[in-house]
PDB file of N, CA, C, O and CB in Angstrom:
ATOM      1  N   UNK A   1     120.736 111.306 114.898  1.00  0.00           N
ATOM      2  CA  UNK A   1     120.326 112.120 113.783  1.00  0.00           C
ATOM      3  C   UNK A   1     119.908 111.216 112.616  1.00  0.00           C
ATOM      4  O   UNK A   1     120.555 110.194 112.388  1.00  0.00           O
ATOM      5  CB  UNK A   1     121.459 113.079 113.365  1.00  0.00           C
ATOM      6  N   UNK A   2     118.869 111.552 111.885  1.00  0.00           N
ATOM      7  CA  UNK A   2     118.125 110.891 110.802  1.00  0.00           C
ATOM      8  C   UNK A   2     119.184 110.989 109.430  1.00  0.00           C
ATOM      9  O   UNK A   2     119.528 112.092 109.005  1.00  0.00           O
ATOM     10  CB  UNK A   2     116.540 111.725 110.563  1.00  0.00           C
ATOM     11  N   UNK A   3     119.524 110.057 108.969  1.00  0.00           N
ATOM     12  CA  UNK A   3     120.273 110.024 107.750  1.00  0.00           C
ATOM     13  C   UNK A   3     119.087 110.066 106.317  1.00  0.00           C
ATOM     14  O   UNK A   3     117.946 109.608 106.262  1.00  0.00           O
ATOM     15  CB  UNK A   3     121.283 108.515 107.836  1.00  0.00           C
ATOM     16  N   UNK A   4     119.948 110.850 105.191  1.00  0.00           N
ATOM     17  CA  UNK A   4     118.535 110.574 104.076  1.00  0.00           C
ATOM     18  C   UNK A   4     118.307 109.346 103.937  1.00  0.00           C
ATOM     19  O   UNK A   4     118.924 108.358 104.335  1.00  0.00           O
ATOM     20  CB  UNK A   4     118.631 111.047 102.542  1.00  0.00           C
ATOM     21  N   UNK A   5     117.086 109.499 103.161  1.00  0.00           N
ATOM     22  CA  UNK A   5     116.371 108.419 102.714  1.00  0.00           C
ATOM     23  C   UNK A   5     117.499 107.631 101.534  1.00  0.00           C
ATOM     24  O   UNK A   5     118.222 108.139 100.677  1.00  0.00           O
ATOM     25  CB  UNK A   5     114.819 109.018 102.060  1.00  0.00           C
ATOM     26  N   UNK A   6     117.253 106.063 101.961  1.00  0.00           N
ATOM     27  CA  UNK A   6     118.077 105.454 100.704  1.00  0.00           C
ATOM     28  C   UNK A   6     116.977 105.369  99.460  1.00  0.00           C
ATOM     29  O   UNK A   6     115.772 105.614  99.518  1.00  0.00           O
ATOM     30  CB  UNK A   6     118.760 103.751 101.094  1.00  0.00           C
ATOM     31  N   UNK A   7     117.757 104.950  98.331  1.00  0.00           N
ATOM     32  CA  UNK A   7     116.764 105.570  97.225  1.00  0.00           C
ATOM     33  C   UNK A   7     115.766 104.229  97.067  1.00  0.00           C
ATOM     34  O   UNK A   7     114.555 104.193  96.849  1.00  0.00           O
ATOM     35  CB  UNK A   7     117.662 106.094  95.545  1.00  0.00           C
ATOM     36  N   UNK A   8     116.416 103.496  97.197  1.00  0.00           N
ATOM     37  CA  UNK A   8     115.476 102.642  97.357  1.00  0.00           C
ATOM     38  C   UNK A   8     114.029 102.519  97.820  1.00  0.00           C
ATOM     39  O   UNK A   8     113.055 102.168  97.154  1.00  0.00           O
ATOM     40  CB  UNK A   8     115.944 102.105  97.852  1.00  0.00           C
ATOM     41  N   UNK A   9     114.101 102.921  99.241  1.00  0.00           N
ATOM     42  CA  UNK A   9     112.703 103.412  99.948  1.00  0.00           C
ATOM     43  C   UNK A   9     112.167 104.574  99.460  1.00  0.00           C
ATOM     44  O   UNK A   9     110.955 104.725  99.608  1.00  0.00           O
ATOM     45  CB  UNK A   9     112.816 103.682 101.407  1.00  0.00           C
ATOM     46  N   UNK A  10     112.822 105.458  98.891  1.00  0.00           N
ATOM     47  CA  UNK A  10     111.968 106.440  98.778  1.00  0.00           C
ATOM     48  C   UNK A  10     111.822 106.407  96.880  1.00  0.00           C
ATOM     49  O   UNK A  10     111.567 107.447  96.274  1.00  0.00           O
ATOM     50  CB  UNK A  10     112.650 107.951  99.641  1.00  0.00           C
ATOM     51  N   UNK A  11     112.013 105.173  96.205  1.00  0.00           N
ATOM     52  CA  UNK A  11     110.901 104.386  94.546  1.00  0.00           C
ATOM     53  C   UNK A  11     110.088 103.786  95.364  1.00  0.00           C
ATOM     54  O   UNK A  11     108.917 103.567  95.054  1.00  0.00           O
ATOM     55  CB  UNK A  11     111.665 102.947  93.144  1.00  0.00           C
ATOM     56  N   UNK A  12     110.788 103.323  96.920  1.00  0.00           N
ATOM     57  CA  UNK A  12     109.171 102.522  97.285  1.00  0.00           C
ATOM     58  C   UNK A  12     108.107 103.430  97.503  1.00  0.00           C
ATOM     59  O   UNK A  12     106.993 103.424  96.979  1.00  0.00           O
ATOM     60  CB  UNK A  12     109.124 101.597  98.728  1.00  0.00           C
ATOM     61  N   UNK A  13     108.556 104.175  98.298  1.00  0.00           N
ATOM     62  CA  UNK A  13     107.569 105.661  98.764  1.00  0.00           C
ATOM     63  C   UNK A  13     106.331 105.839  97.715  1.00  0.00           C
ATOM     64  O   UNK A  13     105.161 105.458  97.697  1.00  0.00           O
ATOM     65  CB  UNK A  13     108.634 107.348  98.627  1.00  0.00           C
ATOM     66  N   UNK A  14     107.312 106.740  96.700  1.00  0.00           N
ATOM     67  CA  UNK A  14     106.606 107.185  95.957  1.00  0.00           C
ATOM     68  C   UNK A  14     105.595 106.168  94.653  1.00  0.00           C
ATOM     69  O   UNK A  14     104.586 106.434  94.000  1.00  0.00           O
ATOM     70  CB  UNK A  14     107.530 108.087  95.559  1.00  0.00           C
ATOM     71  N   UNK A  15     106.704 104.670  94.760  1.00  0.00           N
ATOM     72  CA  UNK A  15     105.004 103.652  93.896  1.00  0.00           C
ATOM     73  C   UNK A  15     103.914 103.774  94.594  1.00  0.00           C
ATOM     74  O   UNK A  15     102.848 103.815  93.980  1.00  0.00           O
ATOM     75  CB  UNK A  15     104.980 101.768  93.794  1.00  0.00           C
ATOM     76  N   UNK A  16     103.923 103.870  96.221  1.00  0.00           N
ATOM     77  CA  UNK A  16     102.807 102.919  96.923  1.00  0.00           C
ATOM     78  C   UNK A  16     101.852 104.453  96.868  1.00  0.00           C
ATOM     79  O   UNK A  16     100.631 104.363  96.748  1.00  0.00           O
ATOM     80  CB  UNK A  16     103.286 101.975  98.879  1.00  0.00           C
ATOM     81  N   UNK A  17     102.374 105.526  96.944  1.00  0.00           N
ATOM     82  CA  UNK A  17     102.024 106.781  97.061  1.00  0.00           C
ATOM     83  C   UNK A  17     100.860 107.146  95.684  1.00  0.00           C
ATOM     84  O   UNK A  17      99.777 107.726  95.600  1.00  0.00           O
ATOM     85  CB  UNK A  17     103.486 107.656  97.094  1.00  0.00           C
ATOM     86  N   UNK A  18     101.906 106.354  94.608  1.00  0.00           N
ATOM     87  CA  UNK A  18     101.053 106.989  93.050  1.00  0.00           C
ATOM     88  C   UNK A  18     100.212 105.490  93.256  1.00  0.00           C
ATOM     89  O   UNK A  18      98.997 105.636  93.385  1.00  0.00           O
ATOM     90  CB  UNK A  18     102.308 107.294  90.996  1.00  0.00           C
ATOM     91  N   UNK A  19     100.562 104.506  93.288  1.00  0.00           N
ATOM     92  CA  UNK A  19      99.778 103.304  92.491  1.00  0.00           C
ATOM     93  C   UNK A  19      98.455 103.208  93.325  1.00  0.00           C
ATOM     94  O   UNK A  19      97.350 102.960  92.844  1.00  0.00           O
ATOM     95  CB  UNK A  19     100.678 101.678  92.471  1.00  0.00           C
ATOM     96  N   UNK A  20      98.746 103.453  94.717  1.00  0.00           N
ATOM     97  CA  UNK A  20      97.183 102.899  95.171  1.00  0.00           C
ATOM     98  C   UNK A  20      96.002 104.079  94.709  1.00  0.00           C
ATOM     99  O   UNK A  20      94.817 103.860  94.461  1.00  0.00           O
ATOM    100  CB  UNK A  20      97.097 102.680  97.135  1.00  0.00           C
ATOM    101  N   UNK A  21      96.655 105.269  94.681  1.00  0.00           N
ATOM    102  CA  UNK A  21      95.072 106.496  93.875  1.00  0.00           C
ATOM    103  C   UNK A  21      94.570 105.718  92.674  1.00  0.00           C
ATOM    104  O   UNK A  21      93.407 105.328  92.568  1.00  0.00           O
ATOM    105  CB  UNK A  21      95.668 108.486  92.990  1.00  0.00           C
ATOM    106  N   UNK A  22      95.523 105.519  91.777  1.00  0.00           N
ATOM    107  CA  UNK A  22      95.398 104.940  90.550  1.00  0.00           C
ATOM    108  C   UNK A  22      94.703 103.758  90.533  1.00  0.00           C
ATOM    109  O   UNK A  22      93.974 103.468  89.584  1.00  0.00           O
ATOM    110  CB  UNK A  22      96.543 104.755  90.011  1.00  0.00           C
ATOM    111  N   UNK A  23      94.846 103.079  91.442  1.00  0.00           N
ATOM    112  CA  UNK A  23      94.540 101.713  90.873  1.00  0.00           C
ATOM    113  C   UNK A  23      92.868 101.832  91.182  1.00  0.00           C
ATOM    114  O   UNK A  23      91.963 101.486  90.422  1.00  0.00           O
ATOM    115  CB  UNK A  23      95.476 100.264  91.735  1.00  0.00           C
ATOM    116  N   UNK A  24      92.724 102.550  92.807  1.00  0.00           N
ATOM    117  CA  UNK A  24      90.998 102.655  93.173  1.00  0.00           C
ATOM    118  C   UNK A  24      90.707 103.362  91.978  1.00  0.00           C
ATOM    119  O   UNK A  24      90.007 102.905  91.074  1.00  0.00           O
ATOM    120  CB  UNK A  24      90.398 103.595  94.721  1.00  0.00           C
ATOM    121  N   UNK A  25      91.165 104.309  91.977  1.00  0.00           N
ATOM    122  CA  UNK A  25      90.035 105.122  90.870  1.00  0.00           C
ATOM    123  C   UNK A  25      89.932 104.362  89.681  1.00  0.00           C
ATOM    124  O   UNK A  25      88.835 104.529  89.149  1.00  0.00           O
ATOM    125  CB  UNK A  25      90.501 106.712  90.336  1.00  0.00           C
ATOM    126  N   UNK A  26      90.856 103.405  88.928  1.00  0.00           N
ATOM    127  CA  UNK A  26      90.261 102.733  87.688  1.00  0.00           C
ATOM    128  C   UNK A  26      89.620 101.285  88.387  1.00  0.00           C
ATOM    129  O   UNK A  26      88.990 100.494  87.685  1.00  0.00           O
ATOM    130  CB  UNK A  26      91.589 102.430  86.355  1.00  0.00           C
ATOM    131  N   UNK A  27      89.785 101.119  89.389  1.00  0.00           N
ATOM    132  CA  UNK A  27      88.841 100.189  89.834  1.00  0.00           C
ATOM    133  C   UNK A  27      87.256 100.249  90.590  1.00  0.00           C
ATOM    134  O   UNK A  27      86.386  99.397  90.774  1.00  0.00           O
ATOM    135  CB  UNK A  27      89.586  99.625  90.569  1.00  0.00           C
ATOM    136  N   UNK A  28      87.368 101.605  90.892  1.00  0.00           N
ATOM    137  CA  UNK A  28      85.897 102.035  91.382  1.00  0.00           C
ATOM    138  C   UNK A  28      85.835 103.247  90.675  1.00  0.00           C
ATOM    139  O   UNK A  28      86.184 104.268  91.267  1.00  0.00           O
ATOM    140  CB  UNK A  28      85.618 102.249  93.067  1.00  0.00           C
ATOM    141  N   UNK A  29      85.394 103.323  89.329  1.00  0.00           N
ATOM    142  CA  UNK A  29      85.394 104.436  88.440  1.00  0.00           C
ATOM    143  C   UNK A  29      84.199 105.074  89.102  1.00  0.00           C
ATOM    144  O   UNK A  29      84.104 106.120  89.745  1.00  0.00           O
ATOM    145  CB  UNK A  29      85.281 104.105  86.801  1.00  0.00           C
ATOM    146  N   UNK A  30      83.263 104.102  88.748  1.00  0.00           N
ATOM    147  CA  UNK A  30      81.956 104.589  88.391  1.00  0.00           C
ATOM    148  C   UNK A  30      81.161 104.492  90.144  1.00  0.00           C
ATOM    149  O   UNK A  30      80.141 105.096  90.475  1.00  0.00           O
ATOM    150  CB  UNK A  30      81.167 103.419  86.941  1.00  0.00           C
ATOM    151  N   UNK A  31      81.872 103.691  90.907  1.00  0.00           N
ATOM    152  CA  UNK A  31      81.008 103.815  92.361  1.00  0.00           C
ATOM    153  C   UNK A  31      81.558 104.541  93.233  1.00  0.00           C
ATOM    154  O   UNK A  31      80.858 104.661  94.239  1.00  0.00           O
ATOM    155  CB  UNK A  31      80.771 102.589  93.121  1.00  0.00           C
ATOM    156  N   UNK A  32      82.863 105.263  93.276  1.00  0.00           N
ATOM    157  CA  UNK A  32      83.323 106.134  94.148  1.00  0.00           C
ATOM    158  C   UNK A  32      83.729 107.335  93.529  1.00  0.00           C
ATOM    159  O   UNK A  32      84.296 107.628  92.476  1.00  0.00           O
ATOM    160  CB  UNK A  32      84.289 105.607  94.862  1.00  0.00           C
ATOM    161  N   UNK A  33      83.229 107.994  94.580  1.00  0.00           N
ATOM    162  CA  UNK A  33      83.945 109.646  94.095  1.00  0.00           C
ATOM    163  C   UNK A  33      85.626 110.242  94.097  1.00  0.00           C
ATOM    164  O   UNK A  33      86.352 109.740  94.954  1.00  0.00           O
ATOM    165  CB  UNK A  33      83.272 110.738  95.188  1.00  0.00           C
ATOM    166  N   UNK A  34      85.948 110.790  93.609  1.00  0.00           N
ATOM    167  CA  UNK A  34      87.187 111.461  93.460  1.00  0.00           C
ATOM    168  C   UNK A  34      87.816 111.567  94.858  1.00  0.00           C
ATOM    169  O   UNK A  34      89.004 111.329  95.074  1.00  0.00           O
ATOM    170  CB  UNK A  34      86.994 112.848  92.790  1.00  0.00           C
ATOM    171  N   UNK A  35      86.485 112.126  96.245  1.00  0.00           N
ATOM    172  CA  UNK A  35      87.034 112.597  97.302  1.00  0.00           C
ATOM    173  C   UNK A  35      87.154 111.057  98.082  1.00  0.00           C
ATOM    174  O   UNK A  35      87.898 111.088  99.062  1.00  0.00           O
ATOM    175  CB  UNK A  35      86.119 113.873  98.008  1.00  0.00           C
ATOM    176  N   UNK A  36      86.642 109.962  97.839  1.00  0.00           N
ATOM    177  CA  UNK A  36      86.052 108.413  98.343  1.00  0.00           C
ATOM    178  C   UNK A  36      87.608 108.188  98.022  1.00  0.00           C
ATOM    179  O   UNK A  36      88.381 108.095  98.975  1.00  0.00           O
ATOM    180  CB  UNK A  36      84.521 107.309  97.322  1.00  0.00           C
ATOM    181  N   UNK A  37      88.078 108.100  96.738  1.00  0.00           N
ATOM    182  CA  UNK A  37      89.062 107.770  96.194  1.00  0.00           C
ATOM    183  C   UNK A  37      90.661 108.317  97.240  1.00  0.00           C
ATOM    184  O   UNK A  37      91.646 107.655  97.568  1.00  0.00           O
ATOM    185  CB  UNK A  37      88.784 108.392  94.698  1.00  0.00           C
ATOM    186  N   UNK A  38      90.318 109.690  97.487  1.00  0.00           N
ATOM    187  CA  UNK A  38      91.552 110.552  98.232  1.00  0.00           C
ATOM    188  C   UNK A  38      91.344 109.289  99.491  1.00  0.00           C
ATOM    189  O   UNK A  38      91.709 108.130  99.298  1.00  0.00           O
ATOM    190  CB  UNK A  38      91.185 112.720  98.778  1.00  0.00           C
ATOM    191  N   UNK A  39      90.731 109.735 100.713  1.00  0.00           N
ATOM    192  CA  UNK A  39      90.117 109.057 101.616  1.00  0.00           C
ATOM    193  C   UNK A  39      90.586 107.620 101.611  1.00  0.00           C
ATOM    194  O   UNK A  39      91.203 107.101 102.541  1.00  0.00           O
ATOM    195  CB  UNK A  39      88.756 109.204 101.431  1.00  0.00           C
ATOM    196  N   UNK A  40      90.306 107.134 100.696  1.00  0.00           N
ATOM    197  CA  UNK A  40      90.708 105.761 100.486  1.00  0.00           C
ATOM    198  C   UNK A  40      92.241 105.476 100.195  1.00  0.00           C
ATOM    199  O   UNK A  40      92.697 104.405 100.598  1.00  0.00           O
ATOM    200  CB  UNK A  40      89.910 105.253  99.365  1.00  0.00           C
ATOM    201  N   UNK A  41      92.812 106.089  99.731  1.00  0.00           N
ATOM    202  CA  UNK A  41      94.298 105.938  99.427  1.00  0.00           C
ATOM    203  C   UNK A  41      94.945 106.390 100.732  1.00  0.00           C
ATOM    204  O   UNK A  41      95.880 105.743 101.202  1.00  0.00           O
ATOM    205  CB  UNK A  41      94.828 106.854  98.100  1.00  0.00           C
ATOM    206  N   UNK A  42      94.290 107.905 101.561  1.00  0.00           N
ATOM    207  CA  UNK A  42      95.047 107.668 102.914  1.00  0.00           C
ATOM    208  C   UNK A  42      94.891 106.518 104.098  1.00  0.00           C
ATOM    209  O   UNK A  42      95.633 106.063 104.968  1.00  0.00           O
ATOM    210  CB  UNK A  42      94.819 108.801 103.572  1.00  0.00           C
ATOM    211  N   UNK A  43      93.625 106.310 103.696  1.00  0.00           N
ATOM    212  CA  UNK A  43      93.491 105.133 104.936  1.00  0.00           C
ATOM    213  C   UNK A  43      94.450 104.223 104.637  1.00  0.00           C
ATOM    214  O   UNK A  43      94.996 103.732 105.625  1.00  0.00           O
ATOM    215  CB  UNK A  43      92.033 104.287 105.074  1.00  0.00           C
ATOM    216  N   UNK A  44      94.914 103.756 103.320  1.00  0.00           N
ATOM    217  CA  UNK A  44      95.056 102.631 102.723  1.00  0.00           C
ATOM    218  C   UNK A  44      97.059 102.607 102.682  1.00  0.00           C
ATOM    219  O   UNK A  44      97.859 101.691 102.874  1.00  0.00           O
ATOM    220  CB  UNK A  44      94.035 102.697 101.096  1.00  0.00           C
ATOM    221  N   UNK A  45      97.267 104.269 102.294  1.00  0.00           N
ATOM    222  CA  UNK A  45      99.223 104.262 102.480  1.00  0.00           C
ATOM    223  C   UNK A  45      99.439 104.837 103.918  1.00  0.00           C
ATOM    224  O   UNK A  45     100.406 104.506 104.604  1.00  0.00           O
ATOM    225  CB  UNK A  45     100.287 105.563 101.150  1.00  0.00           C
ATOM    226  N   UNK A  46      98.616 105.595 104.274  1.00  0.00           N
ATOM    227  CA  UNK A  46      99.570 105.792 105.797  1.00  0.00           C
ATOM    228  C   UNK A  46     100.093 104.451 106.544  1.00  0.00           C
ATOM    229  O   UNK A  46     101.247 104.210 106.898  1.00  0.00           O
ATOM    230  CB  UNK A  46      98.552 106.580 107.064  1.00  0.00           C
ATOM    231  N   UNK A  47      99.072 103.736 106.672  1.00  0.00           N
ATOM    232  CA  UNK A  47      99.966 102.498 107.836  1.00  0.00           C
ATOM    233  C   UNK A  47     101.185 101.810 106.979  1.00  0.00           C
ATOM    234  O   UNK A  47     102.078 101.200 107.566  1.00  0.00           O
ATOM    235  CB  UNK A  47      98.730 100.893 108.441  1.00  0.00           C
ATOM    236  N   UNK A  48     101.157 101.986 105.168  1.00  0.00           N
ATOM    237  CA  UNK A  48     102.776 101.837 104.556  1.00  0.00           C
ATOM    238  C   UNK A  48     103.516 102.159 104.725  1.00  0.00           C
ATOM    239  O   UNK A  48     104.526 101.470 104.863  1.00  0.00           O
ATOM    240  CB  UNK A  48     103.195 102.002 103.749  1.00  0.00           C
ATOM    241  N   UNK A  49     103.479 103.521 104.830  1.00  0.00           N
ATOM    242  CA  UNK A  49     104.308 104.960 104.873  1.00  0.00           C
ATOM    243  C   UNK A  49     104.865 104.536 106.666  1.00  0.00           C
ATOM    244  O   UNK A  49     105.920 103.935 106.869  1.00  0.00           O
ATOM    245  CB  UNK A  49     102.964 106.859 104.601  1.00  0.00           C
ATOM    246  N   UNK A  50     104.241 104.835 107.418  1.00  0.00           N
ATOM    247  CA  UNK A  50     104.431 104.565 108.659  1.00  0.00           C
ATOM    248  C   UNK A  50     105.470 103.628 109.044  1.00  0.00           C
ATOM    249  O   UNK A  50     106.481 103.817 109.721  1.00  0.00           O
ATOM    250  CB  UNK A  50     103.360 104.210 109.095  1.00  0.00           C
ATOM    251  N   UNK A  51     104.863 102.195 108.274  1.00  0.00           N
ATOM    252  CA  UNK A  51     105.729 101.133 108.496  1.00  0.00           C
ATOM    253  C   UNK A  51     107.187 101.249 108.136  1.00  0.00           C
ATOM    254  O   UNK A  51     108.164 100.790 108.726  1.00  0.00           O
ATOM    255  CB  UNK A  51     105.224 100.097 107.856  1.00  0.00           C
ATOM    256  N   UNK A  52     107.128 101.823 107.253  1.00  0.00           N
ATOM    257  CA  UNK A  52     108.660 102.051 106.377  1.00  0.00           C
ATOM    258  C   UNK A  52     108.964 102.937 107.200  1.00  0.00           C
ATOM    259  O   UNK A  52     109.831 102.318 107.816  1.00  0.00           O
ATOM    260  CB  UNK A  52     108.804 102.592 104.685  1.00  0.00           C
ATOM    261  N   UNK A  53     108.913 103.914 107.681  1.00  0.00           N
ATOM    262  CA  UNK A  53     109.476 105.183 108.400  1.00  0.00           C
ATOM    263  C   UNK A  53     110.118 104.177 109.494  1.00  0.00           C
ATOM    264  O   UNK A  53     111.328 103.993 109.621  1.00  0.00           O
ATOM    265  CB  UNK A  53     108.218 106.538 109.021  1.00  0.00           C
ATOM    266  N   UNK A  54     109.152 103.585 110.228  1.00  0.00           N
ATOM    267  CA  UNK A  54     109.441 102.894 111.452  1.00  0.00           C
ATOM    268  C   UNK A  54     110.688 102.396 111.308  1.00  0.00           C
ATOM    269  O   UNK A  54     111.611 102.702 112.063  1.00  0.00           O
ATOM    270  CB  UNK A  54     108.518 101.857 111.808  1.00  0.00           C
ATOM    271  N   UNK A  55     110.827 101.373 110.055  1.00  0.00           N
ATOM    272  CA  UNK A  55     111.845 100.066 109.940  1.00  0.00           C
ATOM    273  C   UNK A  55     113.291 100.730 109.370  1.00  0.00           C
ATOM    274  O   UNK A  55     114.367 100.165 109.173  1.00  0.00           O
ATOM    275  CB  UNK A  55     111.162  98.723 108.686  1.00  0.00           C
ATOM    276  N   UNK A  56     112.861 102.325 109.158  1.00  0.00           N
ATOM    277  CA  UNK A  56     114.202 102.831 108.667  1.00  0.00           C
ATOM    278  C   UNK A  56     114.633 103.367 110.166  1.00  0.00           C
ATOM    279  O   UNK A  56     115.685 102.991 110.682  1.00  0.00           O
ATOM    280  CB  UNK A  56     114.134 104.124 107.286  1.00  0.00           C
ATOM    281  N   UNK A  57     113.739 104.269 110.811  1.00  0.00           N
ATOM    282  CA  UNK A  57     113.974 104.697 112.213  1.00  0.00           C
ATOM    283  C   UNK A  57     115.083 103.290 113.073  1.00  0.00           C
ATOM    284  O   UNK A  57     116.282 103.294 113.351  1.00  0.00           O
ATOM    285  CB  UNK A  57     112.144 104.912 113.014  1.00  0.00           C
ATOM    286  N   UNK A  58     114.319 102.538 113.216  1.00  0.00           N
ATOM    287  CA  UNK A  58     115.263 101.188 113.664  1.00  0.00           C
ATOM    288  C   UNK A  58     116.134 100.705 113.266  1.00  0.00           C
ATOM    289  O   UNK A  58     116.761 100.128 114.155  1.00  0.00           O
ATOM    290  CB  UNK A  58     114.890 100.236 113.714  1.00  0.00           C
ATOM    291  N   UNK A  59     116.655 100.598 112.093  1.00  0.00           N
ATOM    292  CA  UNK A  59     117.823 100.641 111.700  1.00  0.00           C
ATOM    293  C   UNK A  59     119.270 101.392 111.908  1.00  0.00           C
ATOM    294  O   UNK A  59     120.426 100.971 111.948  1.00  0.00           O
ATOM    295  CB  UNK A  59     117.526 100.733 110.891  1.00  0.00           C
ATOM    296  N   UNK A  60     118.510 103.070 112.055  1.00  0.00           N
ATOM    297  CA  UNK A  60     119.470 103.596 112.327  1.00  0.00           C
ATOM    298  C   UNK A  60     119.571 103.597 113.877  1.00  0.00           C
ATOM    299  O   UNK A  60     120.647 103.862 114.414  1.00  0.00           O
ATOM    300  CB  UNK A  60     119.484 104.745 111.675  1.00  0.00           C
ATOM    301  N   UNK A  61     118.584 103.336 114.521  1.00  0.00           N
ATOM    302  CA  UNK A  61     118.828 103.012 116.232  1.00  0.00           C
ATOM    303  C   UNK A  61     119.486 102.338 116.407  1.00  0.00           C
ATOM    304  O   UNK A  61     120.369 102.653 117.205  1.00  0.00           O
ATOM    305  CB  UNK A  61     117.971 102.562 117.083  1.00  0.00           C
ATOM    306  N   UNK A  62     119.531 100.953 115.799  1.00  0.00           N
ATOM    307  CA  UNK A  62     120.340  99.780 116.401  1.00  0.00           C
ATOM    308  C   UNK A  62     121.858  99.979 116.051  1.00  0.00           C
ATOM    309  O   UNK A  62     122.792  99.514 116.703  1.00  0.00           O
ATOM    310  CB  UNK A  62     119.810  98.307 115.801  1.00  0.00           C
ATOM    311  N   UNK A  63     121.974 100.897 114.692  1.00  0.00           N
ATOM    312  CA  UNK A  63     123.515 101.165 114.273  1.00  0.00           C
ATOM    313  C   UNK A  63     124.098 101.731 115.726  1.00  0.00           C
ATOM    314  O   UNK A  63     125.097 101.313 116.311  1.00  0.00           O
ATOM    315  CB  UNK A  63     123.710 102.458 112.833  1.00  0.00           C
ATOM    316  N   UNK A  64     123.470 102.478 116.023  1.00  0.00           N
ATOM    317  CA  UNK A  64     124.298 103.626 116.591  1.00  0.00           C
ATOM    318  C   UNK A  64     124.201 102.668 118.079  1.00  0.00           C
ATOM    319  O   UNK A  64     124.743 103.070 119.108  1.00  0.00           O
ATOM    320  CB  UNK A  64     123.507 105.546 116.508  1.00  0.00           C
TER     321      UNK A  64
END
């Protein structure tokens, strides 16, 4: 069974979640669109998000 999230990972979660929209859109103001911008932040946090899920998943595998 999946234990919660420690809080830790989930300030990481949610920086990598807010900072990468933020950072494209003030870095490609003027050459990408709003929807370029969405698009771009999922390509860009899922394989984060993922990774972290993974390395918490394994953790609690190897406990048990």
């Amino acid at each position: 069974m999946r234990t919660k999230m420690s809080s830790r990972r989930a300030l990481l979660t949610s920086c990598t979640l807010s900072a990468v929209p933020t950072l494209l859109f003030l870095i490609a103001f003027e050459k990408v669109s709003l929807f370029g911008v969405l698009i771009l932040s999922i390509l860009i946090n899922w394989p984060i998000i993922r990774w972290l899920d993974d390395r918490q998943w394994y953790k609690e595998w190897k406990k048990d």
